[in-house]
PDB file of N, CA, C and O in Angstrom, chain B, residues numbered from 101:
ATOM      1  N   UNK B 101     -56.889 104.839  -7.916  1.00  0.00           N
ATOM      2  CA  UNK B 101     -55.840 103.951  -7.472  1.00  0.00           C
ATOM      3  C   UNK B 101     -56.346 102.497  -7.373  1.00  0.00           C
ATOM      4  O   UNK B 101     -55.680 101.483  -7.582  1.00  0.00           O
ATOM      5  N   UNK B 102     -57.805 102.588  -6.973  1.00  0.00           N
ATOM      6  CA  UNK B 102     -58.503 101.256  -6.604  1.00  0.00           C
ATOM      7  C   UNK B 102     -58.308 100.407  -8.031  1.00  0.00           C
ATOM      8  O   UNK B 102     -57.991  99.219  -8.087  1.00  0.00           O
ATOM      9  N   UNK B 103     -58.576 101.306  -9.200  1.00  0.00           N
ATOM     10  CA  UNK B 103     -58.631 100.455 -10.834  1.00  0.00           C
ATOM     11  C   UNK B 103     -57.292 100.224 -11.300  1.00  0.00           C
ATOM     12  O   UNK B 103     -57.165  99.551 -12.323  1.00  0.00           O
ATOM     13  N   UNK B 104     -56.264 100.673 -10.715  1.00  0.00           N
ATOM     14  CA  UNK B 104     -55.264 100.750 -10.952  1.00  0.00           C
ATOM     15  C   UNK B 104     -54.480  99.007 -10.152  1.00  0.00           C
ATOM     16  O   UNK B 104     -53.648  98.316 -10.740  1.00  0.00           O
ATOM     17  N   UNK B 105     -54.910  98.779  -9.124  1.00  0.00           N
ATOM     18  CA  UNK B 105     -54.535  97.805  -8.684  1.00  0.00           C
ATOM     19  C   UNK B 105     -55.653  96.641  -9.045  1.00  0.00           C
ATOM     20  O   UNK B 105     -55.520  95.541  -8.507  1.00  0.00           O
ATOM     21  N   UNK B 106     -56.223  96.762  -9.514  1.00  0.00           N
ATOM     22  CA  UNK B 106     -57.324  95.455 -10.133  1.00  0.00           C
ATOM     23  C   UNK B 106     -56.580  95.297 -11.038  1.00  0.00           C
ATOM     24  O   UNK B 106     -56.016  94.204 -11.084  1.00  0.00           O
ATOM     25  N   UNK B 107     -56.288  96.283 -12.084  1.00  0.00           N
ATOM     26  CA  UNK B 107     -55.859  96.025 -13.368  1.00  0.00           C
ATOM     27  C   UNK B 107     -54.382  95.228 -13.238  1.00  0.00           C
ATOM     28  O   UNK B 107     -54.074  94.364 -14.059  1.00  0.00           O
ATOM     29  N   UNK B 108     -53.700  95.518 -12.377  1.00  0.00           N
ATOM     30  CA  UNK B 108     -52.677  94.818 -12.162  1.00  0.00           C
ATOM     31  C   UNK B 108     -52.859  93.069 -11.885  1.00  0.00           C
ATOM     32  O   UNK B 108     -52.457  92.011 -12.369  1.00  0.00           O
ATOM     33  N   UNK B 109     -53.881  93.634 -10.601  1.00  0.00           N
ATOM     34  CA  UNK B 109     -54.194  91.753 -10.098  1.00  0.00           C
ATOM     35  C   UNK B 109     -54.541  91.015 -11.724  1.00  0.00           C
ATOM     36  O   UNK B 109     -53.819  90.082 -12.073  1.00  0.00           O
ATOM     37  N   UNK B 110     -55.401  91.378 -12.440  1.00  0.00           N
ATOM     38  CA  UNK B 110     -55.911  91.018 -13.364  1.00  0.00           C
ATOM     39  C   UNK B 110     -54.603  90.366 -14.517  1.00  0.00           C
ATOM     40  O   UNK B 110     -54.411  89.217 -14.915  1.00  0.00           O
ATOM     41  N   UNK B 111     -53.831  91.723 -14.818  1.00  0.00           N
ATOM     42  CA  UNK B 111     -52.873  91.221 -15.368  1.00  0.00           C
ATOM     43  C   UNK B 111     -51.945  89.925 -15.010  1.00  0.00           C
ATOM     44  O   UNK B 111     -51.600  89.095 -15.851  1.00  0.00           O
ATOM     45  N   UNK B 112     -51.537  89.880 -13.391  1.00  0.00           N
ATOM     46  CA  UNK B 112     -50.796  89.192 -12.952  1.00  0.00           C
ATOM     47  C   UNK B 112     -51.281  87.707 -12.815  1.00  0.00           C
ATOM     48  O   UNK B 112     -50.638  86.723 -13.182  1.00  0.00           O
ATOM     49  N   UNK B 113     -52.499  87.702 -12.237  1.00  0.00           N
ATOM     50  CA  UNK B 113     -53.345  86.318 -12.549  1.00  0.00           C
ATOM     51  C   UNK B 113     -53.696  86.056 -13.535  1.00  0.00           C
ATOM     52  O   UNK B 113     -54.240  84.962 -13.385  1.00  0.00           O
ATOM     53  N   UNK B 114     -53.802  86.489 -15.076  1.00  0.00           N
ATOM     54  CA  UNK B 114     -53.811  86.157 -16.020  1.00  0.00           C
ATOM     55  C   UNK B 114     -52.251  85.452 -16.293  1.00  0.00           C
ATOM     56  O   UNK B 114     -52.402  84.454 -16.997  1.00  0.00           O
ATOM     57  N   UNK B 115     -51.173  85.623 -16.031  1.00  0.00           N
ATOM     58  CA  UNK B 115     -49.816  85.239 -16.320  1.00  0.00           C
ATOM     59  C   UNK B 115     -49.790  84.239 -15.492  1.00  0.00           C
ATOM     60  O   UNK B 115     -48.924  83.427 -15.819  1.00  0.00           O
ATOM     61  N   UNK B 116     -50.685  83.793 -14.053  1.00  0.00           N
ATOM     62  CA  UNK B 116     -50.574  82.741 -13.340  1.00  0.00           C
ATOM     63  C   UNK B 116     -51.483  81.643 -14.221  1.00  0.00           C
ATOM     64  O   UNK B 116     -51.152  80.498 -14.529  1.00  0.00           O
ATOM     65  N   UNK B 117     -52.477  82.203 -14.469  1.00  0.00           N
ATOM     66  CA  UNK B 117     -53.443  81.011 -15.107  1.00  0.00           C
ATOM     67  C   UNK B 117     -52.683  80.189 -16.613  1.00  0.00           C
ATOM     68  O   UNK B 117     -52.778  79.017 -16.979  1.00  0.00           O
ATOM     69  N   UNK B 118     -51.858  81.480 -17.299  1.00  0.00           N
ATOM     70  CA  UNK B 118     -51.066  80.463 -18.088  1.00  0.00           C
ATOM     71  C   UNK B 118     -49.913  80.003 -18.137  1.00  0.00           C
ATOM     72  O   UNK B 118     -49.056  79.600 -18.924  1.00  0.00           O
ATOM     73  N   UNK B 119     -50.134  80.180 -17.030  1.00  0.00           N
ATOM     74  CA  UNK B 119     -48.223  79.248 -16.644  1.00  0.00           C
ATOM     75  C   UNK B 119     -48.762  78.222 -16.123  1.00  0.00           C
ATOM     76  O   UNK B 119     -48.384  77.140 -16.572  1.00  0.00           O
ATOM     77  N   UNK B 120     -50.060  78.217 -14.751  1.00  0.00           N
ATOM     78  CA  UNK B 120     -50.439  76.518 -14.950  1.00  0.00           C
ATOM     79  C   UNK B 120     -51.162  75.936 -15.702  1.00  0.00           C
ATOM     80  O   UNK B 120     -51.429  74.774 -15.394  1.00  0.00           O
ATOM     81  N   UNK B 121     -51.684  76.430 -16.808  1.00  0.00           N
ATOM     82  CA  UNK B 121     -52.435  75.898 -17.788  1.00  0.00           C
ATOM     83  C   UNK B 121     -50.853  74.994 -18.792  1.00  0.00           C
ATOM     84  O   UNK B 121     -50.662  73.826 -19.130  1.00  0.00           O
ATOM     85  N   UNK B 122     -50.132  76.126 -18.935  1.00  0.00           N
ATOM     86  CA  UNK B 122     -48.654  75.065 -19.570  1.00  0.00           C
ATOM     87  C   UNK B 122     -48.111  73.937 -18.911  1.00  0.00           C
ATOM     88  O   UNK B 122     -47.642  72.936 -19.452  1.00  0.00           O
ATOM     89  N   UNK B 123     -48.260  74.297 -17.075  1.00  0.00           N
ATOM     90  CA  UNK B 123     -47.422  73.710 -16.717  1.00  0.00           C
ATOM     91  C   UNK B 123     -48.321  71.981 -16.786  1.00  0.00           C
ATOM     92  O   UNK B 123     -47.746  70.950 -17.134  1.00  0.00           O
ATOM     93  N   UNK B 124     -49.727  72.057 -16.383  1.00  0.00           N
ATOM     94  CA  UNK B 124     -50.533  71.122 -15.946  1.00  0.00           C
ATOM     95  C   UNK B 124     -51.402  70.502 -16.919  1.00  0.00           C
ATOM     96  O   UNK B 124     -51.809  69.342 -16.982  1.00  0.00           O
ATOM     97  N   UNK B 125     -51.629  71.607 -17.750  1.00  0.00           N
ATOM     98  CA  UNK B 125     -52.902  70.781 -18.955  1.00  0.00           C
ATOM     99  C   UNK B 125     -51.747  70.230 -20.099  1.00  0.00           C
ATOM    100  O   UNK B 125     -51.679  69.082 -20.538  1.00  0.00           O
ATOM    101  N   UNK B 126     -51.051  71.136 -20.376  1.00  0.00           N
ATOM    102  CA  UNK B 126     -50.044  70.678 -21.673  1.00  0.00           C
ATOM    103  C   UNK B 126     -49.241  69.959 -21.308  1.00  0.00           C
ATOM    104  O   UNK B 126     -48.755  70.718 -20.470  1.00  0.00           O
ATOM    105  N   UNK B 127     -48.527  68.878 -21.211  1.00  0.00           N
ATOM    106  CA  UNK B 127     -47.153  68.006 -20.698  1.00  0.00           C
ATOM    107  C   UNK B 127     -45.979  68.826 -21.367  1.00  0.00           C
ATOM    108  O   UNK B 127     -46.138  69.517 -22.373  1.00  0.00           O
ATOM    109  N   UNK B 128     -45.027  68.703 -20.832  1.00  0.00           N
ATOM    110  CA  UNK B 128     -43.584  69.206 -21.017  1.00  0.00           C
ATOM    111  C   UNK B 128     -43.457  68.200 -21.752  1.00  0.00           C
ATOM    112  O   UNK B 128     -42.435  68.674 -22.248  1.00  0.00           O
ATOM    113  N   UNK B 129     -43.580  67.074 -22.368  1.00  0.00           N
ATOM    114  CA  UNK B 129     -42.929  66.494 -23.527  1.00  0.00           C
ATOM    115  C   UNK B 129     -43.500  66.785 -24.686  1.00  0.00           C
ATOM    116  O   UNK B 129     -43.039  66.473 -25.784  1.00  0.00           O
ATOM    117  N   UNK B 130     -44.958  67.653 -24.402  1.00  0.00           N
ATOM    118  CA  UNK B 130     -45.500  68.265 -26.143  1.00  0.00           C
ATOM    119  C   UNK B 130     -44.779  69.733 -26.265  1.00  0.00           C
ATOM    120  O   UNK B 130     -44.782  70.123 -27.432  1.00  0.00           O
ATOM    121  N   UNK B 131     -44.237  70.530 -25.455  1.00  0.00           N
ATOM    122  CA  UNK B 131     -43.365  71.747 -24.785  1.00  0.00           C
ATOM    123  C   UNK B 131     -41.893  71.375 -25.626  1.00  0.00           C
ATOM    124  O   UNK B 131     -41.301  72.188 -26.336  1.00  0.00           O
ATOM    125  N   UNK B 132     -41.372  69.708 -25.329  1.00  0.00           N
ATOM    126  CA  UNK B 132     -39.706  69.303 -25.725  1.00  0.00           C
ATOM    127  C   UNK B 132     -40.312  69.400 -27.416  1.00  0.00           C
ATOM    128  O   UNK B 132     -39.774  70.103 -28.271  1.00  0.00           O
ATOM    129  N   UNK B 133     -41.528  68.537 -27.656  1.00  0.00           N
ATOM    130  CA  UNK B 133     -41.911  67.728 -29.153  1.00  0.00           C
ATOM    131  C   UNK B 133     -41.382  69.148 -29.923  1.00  0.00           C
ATOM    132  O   UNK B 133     -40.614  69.455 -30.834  1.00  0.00           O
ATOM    133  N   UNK B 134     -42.302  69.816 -28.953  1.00  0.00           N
ATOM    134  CA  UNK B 134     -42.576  71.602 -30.379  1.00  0.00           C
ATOM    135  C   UNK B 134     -41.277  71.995 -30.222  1.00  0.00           C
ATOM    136  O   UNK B 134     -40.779  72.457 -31.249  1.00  0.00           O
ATOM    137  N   UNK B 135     -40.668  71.963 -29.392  1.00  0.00           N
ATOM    138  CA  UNK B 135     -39.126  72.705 -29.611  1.00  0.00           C
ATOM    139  C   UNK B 135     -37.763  72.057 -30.239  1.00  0.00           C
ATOM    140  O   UNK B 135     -36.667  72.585 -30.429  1.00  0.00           O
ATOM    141  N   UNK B 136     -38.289  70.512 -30.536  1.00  0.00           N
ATOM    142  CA  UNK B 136     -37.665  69.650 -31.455  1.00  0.00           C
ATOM    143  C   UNK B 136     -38.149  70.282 -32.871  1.00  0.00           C
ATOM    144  O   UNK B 136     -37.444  70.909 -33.662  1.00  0.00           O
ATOM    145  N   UNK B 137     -38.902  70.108 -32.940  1.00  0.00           N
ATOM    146  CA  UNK B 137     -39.893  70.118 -34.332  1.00  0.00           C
ATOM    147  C   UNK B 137     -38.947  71.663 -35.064  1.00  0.00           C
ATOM    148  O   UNK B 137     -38.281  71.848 -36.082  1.00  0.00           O
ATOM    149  N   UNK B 138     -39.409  72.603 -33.765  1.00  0.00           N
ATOM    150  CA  UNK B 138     -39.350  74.259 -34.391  1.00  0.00           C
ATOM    151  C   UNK B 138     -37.642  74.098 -34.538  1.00  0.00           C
ATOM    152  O   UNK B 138     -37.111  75.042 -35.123  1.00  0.00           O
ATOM    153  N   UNK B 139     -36.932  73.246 -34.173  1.00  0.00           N
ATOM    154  CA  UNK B 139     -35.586  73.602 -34.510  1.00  0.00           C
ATOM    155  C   UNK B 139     -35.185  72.799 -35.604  1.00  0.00           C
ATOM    156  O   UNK B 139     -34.150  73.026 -36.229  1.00  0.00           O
ATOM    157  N   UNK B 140     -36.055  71.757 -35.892  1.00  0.00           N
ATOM    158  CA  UNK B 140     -35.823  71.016 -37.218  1.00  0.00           C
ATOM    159  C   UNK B 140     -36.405  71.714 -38.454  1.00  0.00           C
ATOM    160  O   UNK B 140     -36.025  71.512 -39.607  1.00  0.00           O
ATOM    161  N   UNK B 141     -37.316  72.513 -38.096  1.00  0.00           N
ATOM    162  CA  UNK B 141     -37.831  73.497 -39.313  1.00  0.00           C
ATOM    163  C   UNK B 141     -36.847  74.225 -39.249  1.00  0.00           C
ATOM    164  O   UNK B 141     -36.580  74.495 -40.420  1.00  0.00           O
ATOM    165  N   UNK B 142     -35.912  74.868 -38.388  1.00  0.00           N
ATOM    166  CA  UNK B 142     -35.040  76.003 -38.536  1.00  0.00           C
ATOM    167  C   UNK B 142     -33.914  75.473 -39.467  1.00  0.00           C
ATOM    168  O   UNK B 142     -33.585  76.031 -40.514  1.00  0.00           O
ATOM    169  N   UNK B 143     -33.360  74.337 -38.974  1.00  0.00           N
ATOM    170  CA  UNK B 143     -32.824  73.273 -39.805  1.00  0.00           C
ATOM    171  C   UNK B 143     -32.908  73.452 -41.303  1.00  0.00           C
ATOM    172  O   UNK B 143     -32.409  74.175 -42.164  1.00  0.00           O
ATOM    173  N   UNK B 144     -33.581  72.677 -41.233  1.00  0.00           N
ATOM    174  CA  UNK B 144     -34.176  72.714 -43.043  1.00  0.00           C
ATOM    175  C   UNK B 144     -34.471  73.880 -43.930  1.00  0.00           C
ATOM    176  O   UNK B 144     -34.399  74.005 -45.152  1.00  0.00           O
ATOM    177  N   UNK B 145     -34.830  74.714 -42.957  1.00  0.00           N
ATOM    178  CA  UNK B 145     -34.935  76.502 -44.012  1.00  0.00           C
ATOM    179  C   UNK B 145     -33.081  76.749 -43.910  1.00  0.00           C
ATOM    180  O   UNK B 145     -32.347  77.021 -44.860  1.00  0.00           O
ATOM    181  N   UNK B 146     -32.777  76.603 -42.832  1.00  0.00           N
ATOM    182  CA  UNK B 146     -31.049  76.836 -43.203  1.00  0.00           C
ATOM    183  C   UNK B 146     -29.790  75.996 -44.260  1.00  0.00           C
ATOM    184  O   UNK B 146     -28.803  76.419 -44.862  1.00  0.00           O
ATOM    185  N   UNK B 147     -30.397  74.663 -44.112  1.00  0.00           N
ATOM    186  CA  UNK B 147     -29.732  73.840 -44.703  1.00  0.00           C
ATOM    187  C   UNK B 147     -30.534  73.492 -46.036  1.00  0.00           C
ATOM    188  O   UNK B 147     -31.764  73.434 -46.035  1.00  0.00           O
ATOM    189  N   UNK B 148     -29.661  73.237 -47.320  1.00  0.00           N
ATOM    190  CA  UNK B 148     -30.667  72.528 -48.177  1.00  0.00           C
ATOM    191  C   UNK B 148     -30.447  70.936 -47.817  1.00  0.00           C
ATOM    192  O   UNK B 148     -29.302  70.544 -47.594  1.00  0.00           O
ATOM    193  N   UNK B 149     -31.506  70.068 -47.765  1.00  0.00           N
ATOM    194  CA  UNK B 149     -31.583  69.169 -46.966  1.00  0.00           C
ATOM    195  C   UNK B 149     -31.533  67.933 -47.967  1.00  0.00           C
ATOM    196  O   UNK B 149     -31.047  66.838 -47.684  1.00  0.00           O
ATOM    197  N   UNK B 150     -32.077  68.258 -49.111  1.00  0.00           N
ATOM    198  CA  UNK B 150     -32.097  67.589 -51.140  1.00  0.00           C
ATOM    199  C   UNK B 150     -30.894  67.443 -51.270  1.00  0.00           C
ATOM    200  O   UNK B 150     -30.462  66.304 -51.446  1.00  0.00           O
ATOM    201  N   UNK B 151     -29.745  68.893 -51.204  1.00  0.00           N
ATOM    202  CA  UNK B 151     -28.592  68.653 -51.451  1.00  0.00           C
ATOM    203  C   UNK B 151     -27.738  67.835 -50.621  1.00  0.00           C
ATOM    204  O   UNK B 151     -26.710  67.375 -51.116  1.00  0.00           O
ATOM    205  N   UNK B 152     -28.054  67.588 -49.362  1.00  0.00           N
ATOM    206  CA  UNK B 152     -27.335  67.078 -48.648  1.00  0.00           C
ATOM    207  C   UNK B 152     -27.393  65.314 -48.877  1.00  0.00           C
ATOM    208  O   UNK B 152     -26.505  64.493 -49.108  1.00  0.00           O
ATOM    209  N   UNK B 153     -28.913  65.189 -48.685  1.00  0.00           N
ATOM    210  CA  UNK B 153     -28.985  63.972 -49.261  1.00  0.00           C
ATOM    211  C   UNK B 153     -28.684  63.561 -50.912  1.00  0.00           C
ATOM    212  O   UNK B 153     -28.522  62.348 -51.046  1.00  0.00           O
ATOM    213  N   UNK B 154     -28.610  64.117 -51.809  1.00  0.00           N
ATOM    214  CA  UNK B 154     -28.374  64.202 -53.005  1.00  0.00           C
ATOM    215  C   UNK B 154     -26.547  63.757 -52.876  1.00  0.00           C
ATOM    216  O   UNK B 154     -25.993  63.088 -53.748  1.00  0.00           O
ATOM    217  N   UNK B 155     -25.966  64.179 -51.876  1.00  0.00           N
ATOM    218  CA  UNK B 155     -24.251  64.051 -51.621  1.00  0.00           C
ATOM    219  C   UNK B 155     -24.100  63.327 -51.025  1.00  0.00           C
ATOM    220  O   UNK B 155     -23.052  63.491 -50.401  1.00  0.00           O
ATOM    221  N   UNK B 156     -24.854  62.016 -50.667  1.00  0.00           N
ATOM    222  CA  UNK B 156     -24.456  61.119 -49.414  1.00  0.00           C
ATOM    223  C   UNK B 156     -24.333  60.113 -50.682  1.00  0.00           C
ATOM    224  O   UNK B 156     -24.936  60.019 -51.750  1.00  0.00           O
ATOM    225  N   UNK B 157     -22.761  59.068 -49.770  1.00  0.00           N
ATOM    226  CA  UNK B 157     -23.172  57.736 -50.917  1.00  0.00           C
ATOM    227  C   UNK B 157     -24.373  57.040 -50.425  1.00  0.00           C
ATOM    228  O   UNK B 157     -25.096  57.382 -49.489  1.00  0.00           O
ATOM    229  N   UNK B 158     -24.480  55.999 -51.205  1.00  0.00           N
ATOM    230  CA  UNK B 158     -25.544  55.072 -51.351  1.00  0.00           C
ATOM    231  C   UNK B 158     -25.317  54.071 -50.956  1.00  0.00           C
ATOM    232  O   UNK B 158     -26.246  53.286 -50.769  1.00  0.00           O
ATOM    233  N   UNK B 159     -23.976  53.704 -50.671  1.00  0.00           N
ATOM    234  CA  UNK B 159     -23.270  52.543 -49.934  1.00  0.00           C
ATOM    235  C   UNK B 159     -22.176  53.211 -49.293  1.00  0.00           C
ATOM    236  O   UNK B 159     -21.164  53.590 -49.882  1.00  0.00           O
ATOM    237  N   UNK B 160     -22.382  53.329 -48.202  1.00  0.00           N
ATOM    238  CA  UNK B 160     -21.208  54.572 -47.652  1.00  0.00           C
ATOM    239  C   UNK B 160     -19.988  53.187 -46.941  1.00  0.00           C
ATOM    240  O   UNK B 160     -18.841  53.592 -46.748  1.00  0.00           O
ATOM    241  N   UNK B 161     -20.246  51.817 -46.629  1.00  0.00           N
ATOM    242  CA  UNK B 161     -19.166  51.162 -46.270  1.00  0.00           C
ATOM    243  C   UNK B 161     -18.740  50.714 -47.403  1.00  0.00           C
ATOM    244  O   UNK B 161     -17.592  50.322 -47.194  1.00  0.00           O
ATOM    245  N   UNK B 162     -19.113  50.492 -48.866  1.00  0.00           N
ATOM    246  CA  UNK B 162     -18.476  50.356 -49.857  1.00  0.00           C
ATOM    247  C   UNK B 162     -17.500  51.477 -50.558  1.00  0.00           C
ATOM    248  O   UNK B 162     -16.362  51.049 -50.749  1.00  0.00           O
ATOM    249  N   UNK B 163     -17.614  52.150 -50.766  1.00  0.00           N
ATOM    250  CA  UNK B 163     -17.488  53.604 -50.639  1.00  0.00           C
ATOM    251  C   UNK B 163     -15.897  53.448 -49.921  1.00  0.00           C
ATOM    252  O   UNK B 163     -14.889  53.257 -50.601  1.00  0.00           O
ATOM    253  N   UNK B 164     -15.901  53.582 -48.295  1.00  0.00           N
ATOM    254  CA  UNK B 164     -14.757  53.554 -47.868  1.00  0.00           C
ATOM    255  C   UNK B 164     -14.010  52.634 -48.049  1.00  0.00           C
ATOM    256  O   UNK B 164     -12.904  52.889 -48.525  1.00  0.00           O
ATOM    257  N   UNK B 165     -14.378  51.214 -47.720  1.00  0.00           N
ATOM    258  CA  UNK B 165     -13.464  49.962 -48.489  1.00  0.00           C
ATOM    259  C   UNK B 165     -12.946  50.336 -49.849  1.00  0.00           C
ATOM    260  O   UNK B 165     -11.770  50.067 -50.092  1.00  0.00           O
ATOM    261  N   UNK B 166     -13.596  50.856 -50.657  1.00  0.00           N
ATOM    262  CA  UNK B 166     -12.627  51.484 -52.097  1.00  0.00           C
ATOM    263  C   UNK B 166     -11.703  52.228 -51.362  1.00  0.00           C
ATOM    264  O   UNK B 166     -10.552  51.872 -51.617  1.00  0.00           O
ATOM    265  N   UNK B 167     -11.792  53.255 -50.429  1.00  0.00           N
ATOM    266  CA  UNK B 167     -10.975  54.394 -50.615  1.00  0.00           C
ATOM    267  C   UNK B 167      -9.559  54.022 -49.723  1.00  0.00           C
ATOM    268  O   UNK B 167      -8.437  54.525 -49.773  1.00  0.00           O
ATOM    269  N   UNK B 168     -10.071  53.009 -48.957  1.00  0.00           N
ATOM    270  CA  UNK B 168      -8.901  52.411 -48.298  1.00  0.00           C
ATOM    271  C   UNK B 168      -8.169  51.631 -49.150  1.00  0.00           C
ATOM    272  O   UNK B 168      -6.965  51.867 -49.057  1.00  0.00           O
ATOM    273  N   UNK B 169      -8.514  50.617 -50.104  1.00  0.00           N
ATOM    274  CA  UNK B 169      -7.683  49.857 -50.659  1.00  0.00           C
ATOM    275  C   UNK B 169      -6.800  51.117 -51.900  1.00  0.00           C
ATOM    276  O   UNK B 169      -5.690  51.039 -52.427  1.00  0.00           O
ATOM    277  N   UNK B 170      -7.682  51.989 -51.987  1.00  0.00           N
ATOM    278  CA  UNK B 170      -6.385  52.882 -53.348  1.00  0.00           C
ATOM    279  C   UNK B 170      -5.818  53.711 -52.145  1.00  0.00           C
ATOM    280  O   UNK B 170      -4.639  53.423 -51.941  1.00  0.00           O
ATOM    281  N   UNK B 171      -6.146  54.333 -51.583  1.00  0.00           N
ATOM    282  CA  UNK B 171      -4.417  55.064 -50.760  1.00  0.00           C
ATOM    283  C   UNK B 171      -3.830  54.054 -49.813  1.00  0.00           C
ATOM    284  O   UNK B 171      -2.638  54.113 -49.512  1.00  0.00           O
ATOM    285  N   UNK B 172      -4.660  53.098 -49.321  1.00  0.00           N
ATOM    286  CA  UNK B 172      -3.264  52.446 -48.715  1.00  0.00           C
ATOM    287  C   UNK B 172      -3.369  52.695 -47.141  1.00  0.00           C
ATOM    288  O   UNK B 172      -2.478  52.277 -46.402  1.00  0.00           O
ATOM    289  N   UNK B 173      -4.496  53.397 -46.636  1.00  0.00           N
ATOM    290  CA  UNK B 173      -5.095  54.196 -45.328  1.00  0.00           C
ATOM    291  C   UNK B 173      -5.141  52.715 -44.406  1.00  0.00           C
ATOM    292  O   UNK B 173      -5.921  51.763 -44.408  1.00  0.00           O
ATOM    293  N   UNK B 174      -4.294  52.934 -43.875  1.00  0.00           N
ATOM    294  CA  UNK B 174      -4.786  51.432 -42.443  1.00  0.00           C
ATOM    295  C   UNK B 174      -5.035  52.735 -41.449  1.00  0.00           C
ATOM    296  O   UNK B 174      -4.408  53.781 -41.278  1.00  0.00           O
ATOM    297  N   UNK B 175      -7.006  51.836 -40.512  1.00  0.00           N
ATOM    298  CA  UNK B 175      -7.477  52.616 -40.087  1.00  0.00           C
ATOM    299  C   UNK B 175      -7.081  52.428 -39.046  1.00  0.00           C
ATOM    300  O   UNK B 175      -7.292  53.371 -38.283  1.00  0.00           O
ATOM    301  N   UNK B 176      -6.246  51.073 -38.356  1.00  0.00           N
ATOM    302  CA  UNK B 176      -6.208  51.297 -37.967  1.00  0.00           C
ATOM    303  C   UNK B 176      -3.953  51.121 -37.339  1.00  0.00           C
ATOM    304  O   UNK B 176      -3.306  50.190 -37.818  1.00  0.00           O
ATOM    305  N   UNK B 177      -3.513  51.763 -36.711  1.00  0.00           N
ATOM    306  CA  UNK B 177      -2.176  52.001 -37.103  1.00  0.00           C
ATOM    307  C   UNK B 177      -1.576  50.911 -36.701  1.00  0.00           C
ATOM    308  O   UNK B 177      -2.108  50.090 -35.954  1.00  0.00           O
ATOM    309  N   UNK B 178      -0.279  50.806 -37.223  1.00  0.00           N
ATOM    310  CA  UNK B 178       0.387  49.713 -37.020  1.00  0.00           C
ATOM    311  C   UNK B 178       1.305  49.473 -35.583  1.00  0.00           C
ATOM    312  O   UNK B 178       1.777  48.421 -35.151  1.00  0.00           O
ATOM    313  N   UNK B 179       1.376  51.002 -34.956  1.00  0.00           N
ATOM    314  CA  UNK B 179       2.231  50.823 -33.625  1.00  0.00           C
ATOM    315  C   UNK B 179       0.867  50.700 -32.357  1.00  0.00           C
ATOM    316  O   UNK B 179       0.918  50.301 -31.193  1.00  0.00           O
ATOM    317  N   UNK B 180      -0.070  51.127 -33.019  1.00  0.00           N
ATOM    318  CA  UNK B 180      -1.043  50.775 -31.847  1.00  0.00           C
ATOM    319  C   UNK B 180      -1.091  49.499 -31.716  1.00  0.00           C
ATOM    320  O   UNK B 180      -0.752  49.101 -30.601  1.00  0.00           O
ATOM    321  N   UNK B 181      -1.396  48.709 -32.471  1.00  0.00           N
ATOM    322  CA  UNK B 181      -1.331  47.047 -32.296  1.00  0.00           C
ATOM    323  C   UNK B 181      -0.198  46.414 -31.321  1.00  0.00           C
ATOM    324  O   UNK B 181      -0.309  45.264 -30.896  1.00  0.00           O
ATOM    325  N   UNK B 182       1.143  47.436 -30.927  1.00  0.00           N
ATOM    326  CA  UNK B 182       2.002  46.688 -30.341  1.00  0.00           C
ATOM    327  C   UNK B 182       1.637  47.003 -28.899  1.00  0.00           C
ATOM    328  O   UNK B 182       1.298  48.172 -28.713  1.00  0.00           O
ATOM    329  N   UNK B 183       1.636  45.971 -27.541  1.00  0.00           N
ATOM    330  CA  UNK B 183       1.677  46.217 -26.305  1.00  0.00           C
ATOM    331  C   UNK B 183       2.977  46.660 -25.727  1.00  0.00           C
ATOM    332  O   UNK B 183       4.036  46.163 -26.110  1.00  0.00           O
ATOM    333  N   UNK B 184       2.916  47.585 -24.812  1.00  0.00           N
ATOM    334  CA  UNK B 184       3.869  48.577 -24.623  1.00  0.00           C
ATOM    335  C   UNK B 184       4.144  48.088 -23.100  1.00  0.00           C
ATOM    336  O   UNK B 184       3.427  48.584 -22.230  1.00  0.00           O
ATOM    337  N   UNK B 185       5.128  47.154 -22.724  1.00  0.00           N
ATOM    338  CA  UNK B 185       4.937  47.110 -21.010  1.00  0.00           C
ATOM    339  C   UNK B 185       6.260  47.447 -20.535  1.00  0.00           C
ATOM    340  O   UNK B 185       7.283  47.355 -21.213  1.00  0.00           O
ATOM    341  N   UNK B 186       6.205  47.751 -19.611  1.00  0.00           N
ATOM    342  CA  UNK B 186       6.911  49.096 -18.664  1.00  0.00           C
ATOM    343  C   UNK B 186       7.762  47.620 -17.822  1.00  0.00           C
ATOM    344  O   UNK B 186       7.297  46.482 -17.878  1.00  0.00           O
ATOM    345  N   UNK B 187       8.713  47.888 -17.281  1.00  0.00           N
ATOM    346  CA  UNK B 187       9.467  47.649 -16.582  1.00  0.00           C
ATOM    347  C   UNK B 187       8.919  47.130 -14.963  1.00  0.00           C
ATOM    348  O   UNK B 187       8.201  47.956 -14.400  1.00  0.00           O
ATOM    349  N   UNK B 188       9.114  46.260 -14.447  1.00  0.00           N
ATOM    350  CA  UNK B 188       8.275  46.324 -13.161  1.00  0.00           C
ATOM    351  C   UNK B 188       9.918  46.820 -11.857  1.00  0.00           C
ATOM    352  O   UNK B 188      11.112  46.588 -12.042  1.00  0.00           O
ATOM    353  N   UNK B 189       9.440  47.311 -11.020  1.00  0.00           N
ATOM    354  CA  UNK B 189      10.810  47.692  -9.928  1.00  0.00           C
ATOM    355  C   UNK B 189      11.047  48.822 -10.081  1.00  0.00           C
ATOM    356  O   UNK B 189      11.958  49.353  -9.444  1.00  0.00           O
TER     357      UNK B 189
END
């Protein structure tokens, strides 16, 4: 029973020593860095990232200035521009 509860302490202070070894030697912003990083790799194996950039314009405000002047798109509307005032009494 005696080896039985060492082995435990052992186990359990091993799980203490690396939780303050994370918490104290490593900073939580190299903890945020790697969990930025590992989700931007997840990113990029999910997404093709070539194609995406391969589909972006190259002048993306030129681009829309064309697309506004052929349909005719006002961005912004014409009844919003009017002030709307209410009645006072």
């Amino acid at each position: 029973m005696a080896e039985y509860i060492t082995s435990v302490r052992r186990d359990i202070m091993r799980r203490v020593y690396v939780v303050f070894f994370l918490r104290k030697v490593v900073k939580p912003f190299v903890i945020k860095m790697g969990s930025v990083a590992a989700l931007g790799v997840a990113v990029a194996t999910l997404v093709s990232v070539q194609n995406v950039l391969g589909n972006m314009p190259s002048r993306p405000r030129a681009r829309f200035a064309t697309y506004r002047s052929t349909t005719g798109c006002n961005v912004i509307h014409p009844s919003a521009s009017r002030t709307r005032h209410l009645p006072l009494g």
